[in-house]
C-alpha positions as CSV (number, residue, x, y, z in Angstrom):
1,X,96.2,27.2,108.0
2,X,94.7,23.7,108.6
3,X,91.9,24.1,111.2
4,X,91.7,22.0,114.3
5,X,90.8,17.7,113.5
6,X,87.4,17.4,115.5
7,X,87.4,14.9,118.6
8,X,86.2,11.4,117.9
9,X,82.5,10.1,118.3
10,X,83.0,8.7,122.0
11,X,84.0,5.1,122.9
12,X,82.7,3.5,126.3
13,X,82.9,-0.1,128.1
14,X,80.7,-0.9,130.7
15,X,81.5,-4.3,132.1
16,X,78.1,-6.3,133.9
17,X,79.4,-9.5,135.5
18,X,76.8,-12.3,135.0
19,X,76.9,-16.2,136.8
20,X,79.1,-17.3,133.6
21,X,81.0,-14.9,132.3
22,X,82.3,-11.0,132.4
23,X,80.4,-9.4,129.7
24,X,81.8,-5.5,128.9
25,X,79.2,-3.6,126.5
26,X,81.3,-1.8,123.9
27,X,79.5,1.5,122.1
28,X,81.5,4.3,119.4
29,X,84.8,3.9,117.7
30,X,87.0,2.5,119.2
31,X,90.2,4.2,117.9
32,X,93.6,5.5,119.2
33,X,92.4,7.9,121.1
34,X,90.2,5.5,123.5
35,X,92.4,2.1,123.0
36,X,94.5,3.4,126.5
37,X,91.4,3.5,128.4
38,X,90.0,0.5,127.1
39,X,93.2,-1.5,128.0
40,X,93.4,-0.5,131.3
41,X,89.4,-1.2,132.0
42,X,89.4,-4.4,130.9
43,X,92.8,-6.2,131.6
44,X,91.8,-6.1,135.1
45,X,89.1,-8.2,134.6
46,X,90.9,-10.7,132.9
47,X,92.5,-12.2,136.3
48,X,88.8,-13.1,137.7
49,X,88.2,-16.3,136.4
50,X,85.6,-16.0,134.7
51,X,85.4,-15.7,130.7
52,X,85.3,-12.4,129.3
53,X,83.5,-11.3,126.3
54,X,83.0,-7.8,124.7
55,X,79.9,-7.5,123.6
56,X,80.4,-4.9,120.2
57,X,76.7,-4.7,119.3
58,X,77.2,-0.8,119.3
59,X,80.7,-0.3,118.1
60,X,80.4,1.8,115.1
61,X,84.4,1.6,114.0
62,X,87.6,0.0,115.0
63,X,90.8,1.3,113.8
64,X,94.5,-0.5,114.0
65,X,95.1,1.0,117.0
66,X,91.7,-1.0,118.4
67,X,92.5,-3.9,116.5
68,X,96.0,-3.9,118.3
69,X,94.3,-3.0,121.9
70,X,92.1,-6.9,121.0
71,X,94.9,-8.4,120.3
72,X,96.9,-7.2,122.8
73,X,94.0,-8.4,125.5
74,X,93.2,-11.7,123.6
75,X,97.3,-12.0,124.7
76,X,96.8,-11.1,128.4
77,X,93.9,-13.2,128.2
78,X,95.7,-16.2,127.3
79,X,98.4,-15.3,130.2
80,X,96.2,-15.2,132.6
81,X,94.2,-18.2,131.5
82,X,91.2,-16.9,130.4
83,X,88.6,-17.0,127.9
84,X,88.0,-13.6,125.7
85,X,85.4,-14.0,122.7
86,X,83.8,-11.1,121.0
87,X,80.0,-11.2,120.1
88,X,78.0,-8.5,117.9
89,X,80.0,-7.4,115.5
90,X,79.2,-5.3,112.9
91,X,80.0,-5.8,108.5
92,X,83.0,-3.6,109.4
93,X,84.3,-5.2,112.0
94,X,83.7,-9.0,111.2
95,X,85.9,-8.1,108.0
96,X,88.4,-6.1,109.7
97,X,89.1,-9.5,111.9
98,X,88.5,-12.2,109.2
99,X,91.3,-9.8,107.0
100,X,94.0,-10.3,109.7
101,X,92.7,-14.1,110.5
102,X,91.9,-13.1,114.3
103,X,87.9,-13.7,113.7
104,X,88.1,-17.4,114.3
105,X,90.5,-16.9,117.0
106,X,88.4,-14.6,119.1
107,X,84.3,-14.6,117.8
108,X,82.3,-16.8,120.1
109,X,78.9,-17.5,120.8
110,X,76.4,-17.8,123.7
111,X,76.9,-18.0,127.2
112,X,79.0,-21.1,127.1
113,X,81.9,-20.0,124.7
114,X,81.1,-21.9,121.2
115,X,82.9,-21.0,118.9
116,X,81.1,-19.9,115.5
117,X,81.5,-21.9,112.3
């Protein structure tokens, strides 16, 4: 008898809209069980005009299923015409996007969308 898998740590975007940009502050895993939710929150904001950028100071883990939800918004980003760039990330993650060559594609910095070297 296997017992029960435990529920994930929590994942949760809060978006702040600032003069420049959309910033959504990312915190927790972001895995398959929050990716849905994730999508839904922030596609919207992509159709604003302004630049969007998720801030991942506090995301402790990103699966494939969060890796696809990024690129799948980085897509609807381009769509729509809009900037998405990624700020804070963590050992884990930095690897995780420099393995699948999306790093240089989506890490920016500062409020004017630089892109890092």
């Amino acid at each position: 008898m296997t017992s029960p898998r435990p529920a994930p740590q929590r994942f949760e975007a809060i978006a702040v809209t600032a003069t420049e940009a959309i910033i959504v502050k990312c915190s927790g895993r972001l895995v398959s069980d929050f990716t849905s939710a994730f999508k839904d929150q922030v596609k919207p904001l992509l159709g604003q005009g302004k630049p969007v950028i998720l801030d991942f100071t506090a995301v402790t883990h990103l699966d494939s299923s969060g890796l696809g939800t990024v690129v799948s918004l980085y897509v609807s980003a381009k769509t729509h015409g809009c900037k998405l760039g990624l700020v804070n990330l963590s050992p884990h993650v930095r690897e995780l996007l420099g393995l699948t060559h999306l790093l240089s594609a989506l890490e920016t910095c500062g409020q004017y969308m630089i892109k890092m070297p």
